[in-house]
N, C-alpha and C positions, 0 to 999 in steps of 0.2 A: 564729298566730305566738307564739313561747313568750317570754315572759319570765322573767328571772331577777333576783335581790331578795339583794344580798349578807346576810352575817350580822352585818356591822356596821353597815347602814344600814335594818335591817329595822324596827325600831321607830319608824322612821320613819312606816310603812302598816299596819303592824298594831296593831290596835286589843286586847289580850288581857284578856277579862272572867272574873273567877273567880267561881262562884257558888260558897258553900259554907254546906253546913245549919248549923243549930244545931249540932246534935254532930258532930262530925267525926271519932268514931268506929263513927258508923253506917256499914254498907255500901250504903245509899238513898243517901250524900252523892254528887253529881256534880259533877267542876271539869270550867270552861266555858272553850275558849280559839275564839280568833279571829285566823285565818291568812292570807293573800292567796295562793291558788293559784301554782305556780312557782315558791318558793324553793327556794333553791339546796339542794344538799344537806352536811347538818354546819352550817347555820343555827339559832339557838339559839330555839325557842318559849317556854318558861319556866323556872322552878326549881323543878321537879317536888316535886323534897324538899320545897323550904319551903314549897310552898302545900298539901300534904298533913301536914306535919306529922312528916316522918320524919329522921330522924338522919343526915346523909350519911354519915358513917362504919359506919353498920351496914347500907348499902345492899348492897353485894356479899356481907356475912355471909347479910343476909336476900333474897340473888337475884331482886330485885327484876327482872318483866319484864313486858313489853308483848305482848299475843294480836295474831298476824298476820290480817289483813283481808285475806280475796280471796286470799290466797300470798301478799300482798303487808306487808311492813315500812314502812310510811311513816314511823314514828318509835320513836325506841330512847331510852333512858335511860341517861347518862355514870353512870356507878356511883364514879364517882370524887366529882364534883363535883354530881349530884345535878337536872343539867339533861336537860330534853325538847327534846332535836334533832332536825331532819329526817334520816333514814336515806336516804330516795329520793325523788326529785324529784311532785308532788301535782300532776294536771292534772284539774282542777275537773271538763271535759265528760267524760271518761272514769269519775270517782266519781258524779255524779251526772247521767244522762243525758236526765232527764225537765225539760223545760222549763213545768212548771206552776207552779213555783215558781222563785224566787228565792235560795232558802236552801240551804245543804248545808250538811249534818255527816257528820263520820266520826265516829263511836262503838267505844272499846275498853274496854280493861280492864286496868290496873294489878296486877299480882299481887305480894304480896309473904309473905315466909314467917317464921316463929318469932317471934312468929303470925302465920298465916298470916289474910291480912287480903283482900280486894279493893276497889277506887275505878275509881271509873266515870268516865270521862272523854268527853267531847265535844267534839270537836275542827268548828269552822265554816270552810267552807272558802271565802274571799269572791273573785267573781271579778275576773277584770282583762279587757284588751279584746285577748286575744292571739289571736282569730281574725277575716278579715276574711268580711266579707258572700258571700255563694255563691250563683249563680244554677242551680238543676237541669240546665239545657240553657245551652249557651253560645248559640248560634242557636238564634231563634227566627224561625218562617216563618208569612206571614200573605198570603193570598189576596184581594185587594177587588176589586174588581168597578168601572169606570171609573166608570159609575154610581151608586156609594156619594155619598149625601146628607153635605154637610159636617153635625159634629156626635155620626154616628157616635163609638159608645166600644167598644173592641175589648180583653178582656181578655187580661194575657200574666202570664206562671209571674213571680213574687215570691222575693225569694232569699232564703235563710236565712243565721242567724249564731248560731254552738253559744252566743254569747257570751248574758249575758241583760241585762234590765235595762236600763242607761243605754248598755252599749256592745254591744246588739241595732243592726238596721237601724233607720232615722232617717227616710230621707230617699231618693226617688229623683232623677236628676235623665238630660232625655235629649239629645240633639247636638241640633244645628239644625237645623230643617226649616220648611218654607214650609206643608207641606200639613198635622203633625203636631204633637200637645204630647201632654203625661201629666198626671192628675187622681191625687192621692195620697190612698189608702184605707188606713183605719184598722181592723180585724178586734177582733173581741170580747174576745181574746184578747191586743190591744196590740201585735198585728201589723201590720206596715206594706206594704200593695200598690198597684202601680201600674195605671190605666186607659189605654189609647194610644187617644187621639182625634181624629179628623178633622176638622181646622178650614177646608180649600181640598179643592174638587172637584176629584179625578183625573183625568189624561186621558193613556192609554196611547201617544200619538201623542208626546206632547209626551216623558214619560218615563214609558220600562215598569216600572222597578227602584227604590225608595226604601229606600236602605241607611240603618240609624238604630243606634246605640248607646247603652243606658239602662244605665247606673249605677247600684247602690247603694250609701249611705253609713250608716255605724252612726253612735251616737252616744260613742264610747270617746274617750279625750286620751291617742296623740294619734290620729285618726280612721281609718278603714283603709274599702277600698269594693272592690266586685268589677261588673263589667263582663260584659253580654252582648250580642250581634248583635240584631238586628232587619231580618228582609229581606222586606221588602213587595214581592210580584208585583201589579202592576194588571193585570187580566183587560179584555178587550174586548170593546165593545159596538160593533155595527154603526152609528156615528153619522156615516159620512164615504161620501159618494157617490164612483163611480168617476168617474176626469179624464183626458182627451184629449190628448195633446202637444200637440199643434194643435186649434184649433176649426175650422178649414179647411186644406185639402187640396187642393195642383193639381200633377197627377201628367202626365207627356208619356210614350206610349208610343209604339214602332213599331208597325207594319200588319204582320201578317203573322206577329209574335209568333208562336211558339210553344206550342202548348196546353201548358198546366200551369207556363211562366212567370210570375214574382213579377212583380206590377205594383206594391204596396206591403205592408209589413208594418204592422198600426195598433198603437198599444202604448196604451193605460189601464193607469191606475192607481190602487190606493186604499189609504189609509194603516191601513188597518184589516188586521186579522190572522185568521188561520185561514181557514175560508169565507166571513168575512165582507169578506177581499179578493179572492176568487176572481170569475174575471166571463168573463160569456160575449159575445159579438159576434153582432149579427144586424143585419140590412138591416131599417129602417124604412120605413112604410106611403107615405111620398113616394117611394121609388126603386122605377122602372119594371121592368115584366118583362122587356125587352128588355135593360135594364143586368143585373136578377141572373139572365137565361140567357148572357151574354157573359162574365161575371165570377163567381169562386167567391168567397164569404167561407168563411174558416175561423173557427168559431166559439166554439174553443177558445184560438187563440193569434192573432188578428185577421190575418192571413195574407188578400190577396185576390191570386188567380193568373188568368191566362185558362184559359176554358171552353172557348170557340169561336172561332174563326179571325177573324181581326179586320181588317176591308176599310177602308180609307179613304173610300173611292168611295161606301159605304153609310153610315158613320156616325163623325163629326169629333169628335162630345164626348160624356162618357158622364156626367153628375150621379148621386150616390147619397148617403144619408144614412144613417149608420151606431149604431147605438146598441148601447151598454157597459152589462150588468147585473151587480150582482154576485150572491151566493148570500147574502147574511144575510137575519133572519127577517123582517124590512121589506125589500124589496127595495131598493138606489137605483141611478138610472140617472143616466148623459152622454152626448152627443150630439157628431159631431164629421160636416164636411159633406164630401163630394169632388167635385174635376172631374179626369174624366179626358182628355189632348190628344190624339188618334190624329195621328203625326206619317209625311208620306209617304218612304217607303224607295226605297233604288236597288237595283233588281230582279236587275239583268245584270251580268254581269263581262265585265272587259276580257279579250281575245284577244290571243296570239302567235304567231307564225307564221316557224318560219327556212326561208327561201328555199334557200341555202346555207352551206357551213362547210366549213375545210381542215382535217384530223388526219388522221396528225402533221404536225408542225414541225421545222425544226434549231433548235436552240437559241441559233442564232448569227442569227434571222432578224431583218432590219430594222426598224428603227423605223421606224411608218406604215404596215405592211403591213395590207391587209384582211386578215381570217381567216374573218369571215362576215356574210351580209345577213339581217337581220330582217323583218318588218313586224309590225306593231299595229292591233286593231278593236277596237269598244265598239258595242253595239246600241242602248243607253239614248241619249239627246237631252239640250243642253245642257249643263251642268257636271258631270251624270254621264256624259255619252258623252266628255268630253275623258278622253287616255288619257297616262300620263307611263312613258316607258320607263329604267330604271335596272338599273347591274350594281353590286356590290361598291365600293368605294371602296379597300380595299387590293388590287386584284388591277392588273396592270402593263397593263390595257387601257383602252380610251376609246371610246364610242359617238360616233356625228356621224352627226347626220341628213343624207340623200341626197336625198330628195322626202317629200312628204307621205305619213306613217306609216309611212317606211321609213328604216330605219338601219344603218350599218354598223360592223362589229365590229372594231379597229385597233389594232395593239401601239403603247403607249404609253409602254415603257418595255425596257432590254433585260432581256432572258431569263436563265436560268443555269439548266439541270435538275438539275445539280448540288445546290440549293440547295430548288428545287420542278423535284418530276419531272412532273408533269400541273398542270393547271387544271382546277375544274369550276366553267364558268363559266354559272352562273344570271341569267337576263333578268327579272325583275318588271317588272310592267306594271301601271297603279296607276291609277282613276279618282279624277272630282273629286268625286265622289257624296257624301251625306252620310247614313250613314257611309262611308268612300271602298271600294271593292271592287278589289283585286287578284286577280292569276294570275300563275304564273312559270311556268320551262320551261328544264331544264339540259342544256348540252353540257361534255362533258371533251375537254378537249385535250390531248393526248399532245405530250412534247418528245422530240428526236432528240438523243442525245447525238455529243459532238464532239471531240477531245482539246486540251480548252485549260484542265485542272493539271496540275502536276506533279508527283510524289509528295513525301511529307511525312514527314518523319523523328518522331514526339513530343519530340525534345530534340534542338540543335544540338551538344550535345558530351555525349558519353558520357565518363563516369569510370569504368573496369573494374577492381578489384581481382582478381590469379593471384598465389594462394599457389604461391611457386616449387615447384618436386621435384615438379610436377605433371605428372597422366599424360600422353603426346602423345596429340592425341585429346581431350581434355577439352572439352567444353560450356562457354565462356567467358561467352555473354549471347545475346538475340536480339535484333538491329537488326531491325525490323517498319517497313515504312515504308504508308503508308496513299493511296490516289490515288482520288478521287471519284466520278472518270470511270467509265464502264461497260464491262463488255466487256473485248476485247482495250487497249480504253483505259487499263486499271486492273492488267493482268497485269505484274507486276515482275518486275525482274531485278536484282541484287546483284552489285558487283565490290569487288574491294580494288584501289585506285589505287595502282599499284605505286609504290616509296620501297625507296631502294639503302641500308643501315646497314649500314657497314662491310662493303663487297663482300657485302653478305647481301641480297636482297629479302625484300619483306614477303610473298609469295607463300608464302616460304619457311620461314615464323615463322609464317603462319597460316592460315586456311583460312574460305569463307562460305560455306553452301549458297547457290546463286542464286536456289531458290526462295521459300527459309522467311524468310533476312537470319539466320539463327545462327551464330554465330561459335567457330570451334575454334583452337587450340590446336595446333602440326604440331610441336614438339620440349618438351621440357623444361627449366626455367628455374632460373637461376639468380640469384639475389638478388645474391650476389658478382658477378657477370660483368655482370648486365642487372637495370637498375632500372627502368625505366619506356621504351615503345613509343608514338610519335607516328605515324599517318596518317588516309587519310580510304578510310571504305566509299559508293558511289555507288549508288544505285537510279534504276532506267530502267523504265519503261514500255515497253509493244509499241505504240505508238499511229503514227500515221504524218503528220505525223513525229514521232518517241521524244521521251519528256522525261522530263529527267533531275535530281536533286538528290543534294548529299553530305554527311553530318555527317563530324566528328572525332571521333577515339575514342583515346584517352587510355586506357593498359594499363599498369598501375602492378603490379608484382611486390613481392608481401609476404616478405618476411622470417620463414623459420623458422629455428630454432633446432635448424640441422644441421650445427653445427662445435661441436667439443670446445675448450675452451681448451687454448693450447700454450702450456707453462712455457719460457720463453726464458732465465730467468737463475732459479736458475743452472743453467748448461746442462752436461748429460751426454748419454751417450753412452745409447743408448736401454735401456731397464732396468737402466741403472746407478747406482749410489749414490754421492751428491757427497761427497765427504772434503773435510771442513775444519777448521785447527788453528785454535788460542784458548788465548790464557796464562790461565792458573789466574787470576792476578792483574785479569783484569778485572776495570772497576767495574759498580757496580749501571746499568741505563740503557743500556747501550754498544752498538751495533751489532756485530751476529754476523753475520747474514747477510740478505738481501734478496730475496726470490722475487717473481720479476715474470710475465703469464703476461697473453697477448694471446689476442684471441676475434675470428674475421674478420668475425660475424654484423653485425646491426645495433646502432645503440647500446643499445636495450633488453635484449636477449638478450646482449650481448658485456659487460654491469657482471658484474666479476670480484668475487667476494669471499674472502677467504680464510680458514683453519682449521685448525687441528691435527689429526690423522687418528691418531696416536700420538704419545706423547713419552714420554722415559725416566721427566722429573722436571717435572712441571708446576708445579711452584712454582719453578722455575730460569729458564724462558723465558717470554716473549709474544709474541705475534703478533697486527698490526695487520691488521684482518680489511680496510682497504680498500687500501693499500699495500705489503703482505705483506712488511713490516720486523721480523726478528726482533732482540729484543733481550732482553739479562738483566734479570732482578726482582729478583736479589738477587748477592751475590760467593760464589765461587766456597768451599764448604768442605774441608776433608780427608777429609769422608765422601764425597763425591760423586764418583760414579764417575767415570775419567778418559773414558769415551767413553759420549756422547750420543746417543742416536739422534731425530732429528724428521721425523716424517711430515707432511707438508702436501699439504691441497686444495682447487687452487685450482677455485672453482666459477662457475659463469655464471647468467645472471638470465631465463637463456628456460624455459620449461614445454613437458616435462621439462628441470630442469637436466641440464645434462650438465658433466664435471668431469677433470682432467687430478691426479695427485701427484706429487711429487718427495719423494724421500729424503736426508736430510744426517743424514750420521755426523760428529761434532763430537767431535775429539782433545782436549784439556788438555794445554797442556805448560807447563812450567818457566818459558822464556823465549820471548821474541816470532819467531814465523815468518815469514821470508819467503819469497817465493813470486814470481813471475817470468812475465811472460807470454812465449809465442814470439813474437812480433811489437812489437820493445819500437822506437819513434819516437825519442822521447827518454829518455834517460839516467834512472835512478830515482835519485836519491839520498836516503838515511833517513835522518830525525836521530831515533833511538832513545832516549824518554825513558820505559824501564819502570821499573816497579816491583820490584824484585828482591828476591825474598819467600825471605831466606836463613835458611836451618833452621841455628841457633845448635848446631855440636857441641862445638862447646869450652867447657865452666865457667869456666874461670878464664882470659881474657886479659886482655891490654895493652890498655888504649884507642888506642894507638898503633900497634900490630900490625894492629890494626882497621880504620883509618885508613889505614893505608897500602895493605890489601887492596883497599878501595874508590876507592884514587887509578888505579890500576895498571888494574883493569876497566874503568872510565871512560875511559882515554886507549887504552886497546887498542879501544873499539866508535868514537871516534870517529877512528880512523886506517883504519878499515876501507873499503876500495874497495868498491863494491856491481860483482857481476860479473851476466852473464845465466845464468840458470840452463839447461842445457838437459835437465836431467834433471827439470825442471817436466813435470806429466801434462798434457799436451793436452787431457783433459777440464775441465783446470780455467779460468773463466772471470773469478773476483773475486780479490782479493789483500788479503790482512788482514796488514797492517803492524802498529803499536804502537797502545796507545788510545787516541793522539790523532791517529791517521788517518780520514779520512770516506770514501763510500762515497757517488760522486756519484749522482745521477739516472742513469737510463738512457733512450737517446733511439730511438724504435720508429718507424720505417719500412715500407714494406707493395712487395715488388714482387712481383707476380701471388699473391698471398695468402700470400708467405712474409713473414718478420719478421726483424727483427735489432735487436739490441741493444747497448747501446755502454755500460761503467761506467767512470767513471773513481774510481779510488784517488788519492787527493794525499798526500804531507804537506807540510810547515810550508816546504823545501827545493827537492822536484821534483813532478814528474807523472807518472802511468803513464797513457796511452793503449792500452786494449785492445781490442782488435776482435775478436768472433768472429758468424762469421757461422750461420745455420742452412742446418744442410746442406742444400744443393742445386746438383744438377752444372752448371756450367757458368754458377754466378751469381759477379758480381763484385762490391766494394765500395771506396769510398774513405772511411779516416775522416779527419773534421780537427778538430781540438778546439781552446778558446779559452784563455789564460791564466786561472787562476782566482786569485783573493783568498786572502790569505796569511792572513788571520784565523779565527782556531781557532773564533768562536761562528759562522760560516758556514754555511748548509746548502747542500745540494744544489740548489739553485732558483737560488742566485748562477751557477752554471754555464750556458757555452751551448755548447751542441754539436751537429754536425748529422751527418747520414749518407746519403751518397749513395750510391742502385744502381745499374749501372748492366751491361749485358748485353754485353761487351767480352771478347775475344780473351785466353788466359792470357795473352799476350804485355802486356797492361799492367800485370801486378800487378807491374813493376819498375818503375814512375812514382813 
């Protein structure tokens, strides 16, 4: 480990001795200094100059320099100030690498010139304790023998330390052990080594492995130590005889055994290792020849099986004594004793016998019926000739004895083949023997099937989705119904339980193979007309007599997206263009026109949204893409052209959309239009409050001429009678009065999928009630509308209005 020695606290450890001759301009003088290895580098050693005697200001004159050792610079001379500094850091084991001595010097040579002079310098380089102790081998491995005499001393590798001196190795020191210590040895040299010695006799048995760690410690301030393994194998000596589980042994065999059956396995053991716990099995000089020809010992794994067939009758106990050797080079042996029991066996097996037996069966057959008679032998005597007869436990029958060792076979339970199509009914027959000896013996009984289910739907109610516009013919679902039974039992047949909807049968709407239960489709559906089919399909069996079951089936017609939206208002005549007038003078906000536009599909597919398709000037209009309210964004300029054209489309929310436009050409004029429906109820009367946006052509008037202009216009609009127009176009359906008329709601109706729409126009005064209907011959209408609120911030939602259809004779439309 390196140490480092700043340059202001060096004089602390360094000791610097100048020797200098008498003359001190011989070149024999040599200065002596004394360094402590590892100082830092730029650390100051002495004052070169002054302890040689030379001028520090003529130092750099006279290029005063120091000869490189090894390539290597260790110290250089400040030329300024005349001091010997470290250049690069001095590691004592690297300069001096021979450890017979204590001492080092580095030797150089001072060179300096005009004149050219040289001084011999010796530089001692003292060391410190910056390396720790090292052992050659971290593990070390040592073989002993169990046998090893306590006392034994056992030499191991000594570590070294580059260091010398007082911070060399010191001291070993080793972990704790019971069987081990260390004896510390001092070499010629003042080297320090350890002895490992055996104080406690080893014994492999007890523990094979004594793991030990020896330390070494220097003697440096402050101390440093290095560490190695010690792994002691204890080797084995054959000191442990082999040992018996048992010292005796009483084994019960049967008579009759089998050659080459195990009668016992012997197991020895011994704690000893290698061959020295290997052991062999033999029959000792007490067991008879009559036991080792009846009995094999295996002599390698203590195994003893039968040889020879083994009689009761001739011989009840067999004695043997068995002995355990092992293979070490003193042999040891154990000894362990047997008796063997010969125990008597039951020879015969019980007999069965069926007398008779009925298969088939019906499946419907009675509880208590016989099915079949048994009987039961045993040749053996006493509790092995007793014989016990048993069937199953889950099977739906019951044995009952009828006389001595006979018995009968009796349904105990009812039947269903449906569920178990056969029995196979097994009889065991069981002595009391020890050990007990059975026999069985199986009959299968066949069931007769009977027609008692009835077919089975998998679900009591079907839900059928038919996308309407579906082809006739179409593959709707399969009703499958399932019947247990066999046979013509099981053969189905499928009806549609007729159901009258509206003078129509279901016969007539749909159609079921009788074989398969598939269900068709006999016309094509309409979503508008038919939404969903209620009845029921029945399946019968062939059985006799039929049995029959029904589910529900639920026929729900989906909804496509096969009607266009139709623009109702405002309504034209078919590819015609709506004309509509509008005073110049509108304000920003004001209602222009209103396009409404009905979709007959379902709600999803019939959300209408709306859009401009063209417009002349899109910064002039907007349109309210859910209510298709057109209204101005700004007032009308002198640039803008007097006629407007807007394209709108109205669109629907089914995939693909499909979409309907309408055209409004929008006039400008001067002053407010009105407009007239043919069908007027009540009376319109206007109170006309526009704006009159008069183009100033006169320079120079009267305020008074002015004035009197504006009295005169004013009392001529409000004497004016409102007449009906008949020269109004029949195509037109809304009525733009002044800008503070509204433009009520329109209220839609549905008869056989046509529509109608009803707006009303108000102002402040009267009501226009309009009706137009959508063309279709021979339909009728009544409108009736309700008073509305005379208040200008109103909207269209205050109103209530209804509209009835109704399918009546022209002769009413004078009610």
């Amino acid at each position: 480990m390196e140490a480092h020695i700043s340059a202001q606290h060096w004089g602390r450890y360094v000791s610097v001795f100048l020797l200098f001759s008498a003359v001190l301009n011989t070149a024999s003088a040599v200065t002596h200094y004394s360094i402590p290895e590892e100082m830092e580098e730029g650390s100051v050693v002495a004052n070169l100059a002054a302890d040689l005697g030379l001028d520090v200001k003529t130092l750099s004159k006279r290029r005063i320099r120091l000869d490189v050792i090894a390539n290597k610079k260790y110290l250089d001379v400040n030329k300024e100030t005349g001091q010997l500094y470290i250049a690069e850091r001095i590691d004592r084991e690297l300069i001096c690498t021979a450890k017979t001595s204590t001492s080092c010097f580095l030797k150089m040579e001072a060179i300096v010139e005009n004149p050219q002079r040289i001084f011999y310098i010796e530089l001692e380089i003292m060391d410190i304790n910056d390396n720790a102790p090292n052992f050659r081998r971290d593990t070390i491995n040592l073989d002993l023998s169990e046998a090893t005499q306590a006392g034994e001393r056992f030499s191991v590798n000594n570590a070294v330390d580059l260091d010398v001196g007082a911070n060399s190795v010191k001291t070993y020191h080793l972990s704790d052990s019971d069987h081990f210590n260390i004896e510390i040895q001092t070499g010629r040299d003042g080297s320090k080594f350890a002895d490992l010695i055996l104080k406690k006799a080893l014994d492999r048995e007890q523990q094979a492995v004594h793991n030990l760690i020896l330390t070494a410690v220097d003697g440096g301030v402050p101390t440093r130590s290095g560490t190695a393994s010690i792994t002691v194998r204890v080797l084995d000596t054959n000191d442990n005889a082999p040992k018996f589980d048992k010292d005796n042994y009483k084994i019960d065999i049967m008579e009759n055994s089998p050659i080459g059956s195990l009668v016992v396995k012997l197991n020895a053991t011994d704690l000893d290792e290698g061959t020295n716990s290997e052991i062999l099995y033999s029959y000792s000089l007490y067991t008879s020849e009559k036991t080792q020809q009846t009995f094999h010992l295996n002599p390698n794994n203590g195994e003893i099986t039968v040889k020879e067939m083994i009689n009761y009758e001739d011989f009840r106990i067999y004695d043997m004594e068995v002995i355990a050797t092992d293979k070490g080079p003193n042999s040891l042996t154990g000894q362990s004793k047997l008796t063997i029991l010969v125990t008597d066996m039951n020879d015969n097996h019980p007999e069965i016998s069926i007398k008779s037996f009925q298969s088939p069966v019906k499946e419907v057959i009675a509880v208590d019926t016989v099915i079949a008679v048994v009987s039961v032998s045993d040749k053996d005597s006493g509790d092995n000739g007793i014989v016990n007869i048993r069937i199953a436990d889950t099977l739906p029958f019951a044995l009952r004895e009828s006389s001595d060792n006979y018995y009968e076979l009796v349904v105990s339970q009812p039947l269903d083949r449906e569920k178990v199509p056969e029995y196979d009914i097994t009889f065991t027959v069981t002595d009391r023997g020890s050990p007990p000896l059975s026999d069985n013996e199986t009959m299968t009984l066949e069931l007769l099937d009977v027609n008692d289910n009835v077919p089975q739907f998998p679900q009591s109610f079907y839900t059928i989705p038919v996308m309407e516009n579906n082809a006739p013919g179409a593959l709707l679902s399969s009703l499958t119904a399932f019947d247990p039974d066999l046979h013509e039992n099981q053969y189905l047949v499928y009806f549609i339980i007729e159901k009258e909807i509206v003078n129509t049968s279901m016969s007539m709407l749909f159609s079921i193979n009788p074989e398969n239960g598939n269900l068709y489709a006999l016309k094509t559906f309409d979503y508008e007309i038919e939404k969903e089919f209620l009845f029921h399909i029945e399946a019968r069996d062939s059985g006799v007599p039929p049995l029959s079951s029904n589910v529900t089936v639920h026929i729900i017609i989906v909804d496509q997206n096969d009607n266009p939206p139709v623009i109702v208002s405002p309504w034209r005549a078919h590819g015609s263009v709506v004309e509509e007038k509008i005073p110049r003078s509108t304000d920003k906000g004001s209602l222009v026109s209103k396009v409404i536009a009905i979709d007959t599909d379902s709600v999803q597919n019939s959300r209408i949204t709306y859009q401009f398709l063209q417009v002349t000037d899109a910064t002039l209009f907007s349109l309210d893409q859910y209510n298709g309210e057109i209204r101005t964004m700004r007032m009308f300029s002198y640039r803008d052209p007097r006629h407007q054209r807007l394209v709108v489309i109205a669109k629907d929310n089914g995939d693909p959309a499909l979409s309907a436009t309408v055209t409004i050409k929008l006039s400008t004029v001067e002053t407010a239009v009105k407009a007239y429906s043919d069908m007027t109820e009540v009376p319109l009367e206007y109170d006309i409050f526009s704006d009159l946006n008069l183009y100033l052509v006169i320079g120079l008037g009267s305020v008074s001429f002015l004035l009197l202009i504006t009295i005169l216009v004013t009392c001529v609009l409000k004497c004016q009678k409102p007449m009906p127009s008949k020269a109004a176009p029949p195509s037109r359906n809304s009525v733009i009065s002044e800008r503070n008329s509204t433009i009520a709601d329109s209220t839609l109706v549905s008869n056989d999928a046509y529509w109608y729409s009803l707006f009303l126009a108000e102002t402040r005064k009267g009501k226009l009630v309009v009706r137009q209907p959508v063309p279709k011959a021979g339909s009728r209408y009544i409108v009736s509308s309700l008073p509305r609120s005379t208040g200008l911030t109103e909207t269209s939602d205050s109103a209530a209005s209804t509209l009835q259809v109704r399918q009546n004779p022209p002769s009413d439309l004078t009610k």
